[in-house]
TORKOL-4160 file (C-alpha; in steps of 0.2 Angstrom, whole numbers, padded with zeros to 4 digits, m for minus):
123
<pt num="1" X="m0040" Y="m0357" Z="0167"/>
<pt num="2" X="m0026" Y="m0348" Z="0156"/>
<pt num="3" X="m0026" Y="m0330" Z="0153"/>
<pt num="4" X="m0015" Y="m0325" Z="0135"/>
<pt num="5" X="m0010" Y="m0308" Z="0133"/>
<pt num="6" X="0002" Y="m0299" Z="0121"/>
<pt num="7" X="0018" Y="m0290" Z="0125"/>
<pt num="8" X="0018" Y="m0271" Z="0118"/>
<pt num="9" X="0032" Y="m0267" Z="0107"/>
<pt num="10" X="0038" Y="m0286" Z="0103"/>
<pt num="11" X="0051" Y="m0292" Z="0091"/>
<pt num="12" X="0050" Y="m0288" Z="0072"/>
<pt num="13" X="0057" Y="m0305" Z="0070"/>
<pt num="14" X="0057" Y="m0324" Z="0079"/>
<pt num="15" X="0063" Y="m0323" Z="0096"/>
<pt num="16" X="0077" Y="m0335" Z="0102"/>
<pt num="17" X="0076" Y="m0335" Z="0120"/>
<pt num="18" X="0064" Y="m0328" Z="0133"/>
<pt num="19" X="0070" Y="m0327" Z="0152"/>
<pt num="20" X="0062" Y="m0319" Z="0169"/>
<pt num="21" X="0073" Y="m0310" Z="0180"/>
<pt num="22" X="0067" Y="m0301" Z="0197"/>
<pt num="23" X="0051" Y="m0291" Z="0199"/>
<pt num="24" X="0042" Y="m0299" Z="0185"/>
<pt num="25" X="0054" Y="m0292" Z="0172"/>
<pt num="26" X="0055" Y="m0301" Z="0154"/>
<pt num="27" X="0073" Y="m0302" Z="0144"/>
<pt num="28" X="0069" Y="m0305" Z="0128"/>
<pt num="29" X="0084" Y="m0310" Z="0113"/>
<pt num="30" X="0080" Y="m0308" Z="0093"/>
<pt num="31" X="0084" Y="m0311" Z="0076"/>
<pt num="32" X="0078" Y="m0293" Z="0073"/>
<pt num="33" X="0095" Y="m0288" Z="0080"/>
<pt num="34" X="0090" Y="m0283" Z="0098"/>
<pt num="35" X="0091" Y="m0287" Z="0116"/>
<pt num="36" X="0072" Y="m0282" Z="0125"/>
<pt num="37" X="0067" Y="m0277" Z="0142"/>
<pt num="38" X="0050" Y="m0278" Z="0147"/>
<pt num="39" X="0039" Y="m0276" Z="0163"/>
<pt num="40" X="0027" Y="m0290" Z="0162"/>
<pt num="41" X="0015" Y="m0282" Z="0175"/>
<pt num="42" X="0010" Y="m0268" Z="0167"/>
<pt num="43" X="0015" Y="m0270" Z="0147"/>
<pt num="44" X="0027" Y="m0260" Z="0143"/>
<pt num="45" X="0043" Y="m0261" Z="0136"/>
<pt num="46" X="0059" Y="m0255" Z="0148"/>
<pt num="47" X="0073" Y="m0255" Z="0137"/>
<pt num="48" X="0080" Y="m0259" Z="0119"/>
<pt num="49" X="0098" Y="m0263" Z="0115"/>
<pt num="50" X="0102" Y="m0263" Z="0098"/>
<pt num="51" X="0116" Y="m0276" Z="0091"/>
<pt num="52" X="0124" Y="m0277" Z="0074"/>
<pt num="53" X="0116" Y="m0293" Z="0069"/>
<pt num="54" X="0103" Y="m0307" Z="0077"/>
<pt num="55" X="0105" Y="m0310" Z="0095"/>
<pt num="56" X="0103" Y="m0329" Z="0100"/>
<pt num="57" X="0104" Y="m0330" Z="0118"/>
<pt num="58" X="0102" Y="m0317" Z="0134"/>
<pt num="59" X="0104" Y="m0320" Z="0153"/>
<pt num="60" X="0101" Y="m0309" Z="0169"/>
<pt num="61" X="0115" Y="m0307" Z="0181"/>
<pt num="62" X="0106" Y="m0296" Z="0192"/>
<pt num="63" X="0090" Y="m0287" Z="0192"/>
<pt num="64" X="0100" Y="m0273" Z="0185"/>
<pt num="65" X="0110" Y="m0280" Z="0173"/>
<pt num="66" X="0111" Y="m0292" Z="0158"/>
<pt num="67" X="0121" Y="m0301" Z="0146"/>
<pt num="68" X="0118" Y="m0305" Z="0127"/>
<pt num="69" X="0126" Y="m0311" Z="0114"/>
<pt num="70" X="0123" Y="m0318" Z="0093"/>
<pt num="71" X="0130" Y="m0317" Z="0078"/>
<pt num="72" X="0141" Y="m0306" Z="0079"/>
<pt num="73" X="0151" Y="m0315" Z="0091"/>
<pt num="74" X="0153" Y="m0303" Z="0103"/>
<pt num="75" X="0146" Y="m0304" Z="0125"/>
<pt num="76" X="0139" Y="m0286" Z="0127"/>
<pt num="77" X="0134" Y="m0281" Z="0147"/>
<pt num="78" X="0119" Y="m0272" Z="0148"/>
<pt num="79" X="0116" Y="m0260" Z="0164"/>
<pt num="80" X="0096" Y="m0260" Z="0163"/>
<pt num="81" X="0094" Y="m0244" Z="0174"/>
<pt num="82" X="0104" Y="m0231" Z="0163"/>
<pt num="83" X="0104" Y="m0242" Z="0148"/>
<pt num="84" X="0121" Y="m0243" Z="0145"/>
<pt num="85" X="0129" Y="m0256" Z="0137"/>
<pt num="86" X="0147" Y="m0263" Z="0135"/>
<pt num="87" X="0154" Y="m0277" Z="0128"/>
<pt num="88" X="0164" Y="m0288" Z="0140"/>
<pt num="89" X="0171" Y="m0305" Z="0128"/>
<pt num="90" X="0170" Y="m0312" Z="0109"/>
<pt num="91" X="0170" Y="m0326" Z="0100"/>
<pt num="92" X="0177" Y="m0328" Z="0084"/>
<pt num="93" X="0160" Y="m0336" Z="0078"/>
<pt num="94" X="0143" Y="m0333" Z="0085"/>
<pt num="95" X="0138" Y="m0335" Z="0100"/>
<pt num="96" X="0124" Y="m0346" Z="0102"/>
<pt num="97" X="0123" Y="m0350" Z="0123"/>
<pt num="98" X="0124" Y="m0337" Z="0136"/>
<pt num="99" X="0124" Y="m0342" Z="0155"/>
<pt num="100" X="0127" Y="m0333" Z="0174"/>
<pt num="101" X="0135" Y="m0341" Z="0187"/>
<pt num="102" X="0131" Y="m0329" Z="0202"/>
<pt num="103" X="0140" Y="m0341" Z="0215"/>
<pt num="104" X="0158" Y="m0336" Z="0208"/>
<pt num="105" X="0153" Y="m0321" Z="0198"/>
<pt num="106" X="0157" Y="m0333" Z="0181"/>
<pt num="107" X="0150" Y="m0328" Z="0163"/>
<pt num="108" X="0150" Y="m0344" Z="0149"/>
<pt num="109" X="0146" Y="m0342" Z="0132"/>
<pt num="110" X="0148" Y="m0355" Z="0120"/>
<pt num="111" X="0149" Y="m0351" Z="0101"/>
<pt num="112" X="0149" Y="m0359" Z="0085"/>
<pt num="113" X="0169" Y="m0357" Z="0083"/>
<pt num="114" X="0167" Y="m0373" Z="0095"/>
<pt num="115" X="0173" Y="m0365" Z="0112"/>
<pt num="116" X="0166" Y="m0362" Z="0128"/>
<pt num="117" X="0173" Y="m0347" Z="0139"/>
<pt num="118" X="0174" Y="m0344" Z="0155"/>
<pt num="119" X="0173" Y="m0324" Z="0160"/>
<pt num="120" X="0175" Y="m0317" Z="0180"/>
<pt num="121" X="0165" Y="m0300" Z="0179"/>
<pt num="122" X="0159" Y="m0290" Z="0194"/>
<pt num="123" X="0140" Y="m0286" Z="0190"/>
């Protein structure tokens, strides 16, 4: 048996990737410009980040910290606890793939300007 429920405060517009990170938390990426935070256990929405244009793809790197990036073409760092955000890499196209390597501390993005990038950041 299946139990379907709805997220409160979802997306205003399709949703382009969908990932779980630690303690049942939900990173959400949007073509209504934003990167979402939600609890799943108890339905509530944790944090909102705004970007300039659609976002295409999201990632955890911790349970405290995420990474996004889209249209615009630029990898924003996001600290989930004070909601801060900074931005950490571009492409000169969107970027359509975001991905964590927590082994060697390694982001990847690959973009529509047709490169992937390698980026060593400290979470």
């Amino acid at each position: 048996m299946t139990q379907e429920f709805q997220l409160n405060s979802p997306p205003t517009d399709g949703i382009t990737n969908v990932t779980f990170g630690a303690s049942n938390f939900l990173l959400v990426s949007s073509w209504d410009s934003s990167t979402r935070l939600y609890d799943v256990m108890n339905n509530s929405l944790r944090a909102k980040f705004d970007h300039s244009d659609a976002v295409l793809d999201c990632s955890f790197i911790t349970a405290t910290t995420a990474l996004a990036g889209g249209l615009d073409g630029q990898l924003k760092m996001f600290d989930l606890n004070t909601h801060s955000e900074t931005t950490v890499g571009t492409h000169n196209d969107a970027i359509t793939c975001v991905e964590w390597n927590s082994e060697v501390n390694l982001a990847v993005t690959g973009s529509w300007d047709k490169q992937v990038q390698l980026r060593f950041l400290l979470p």
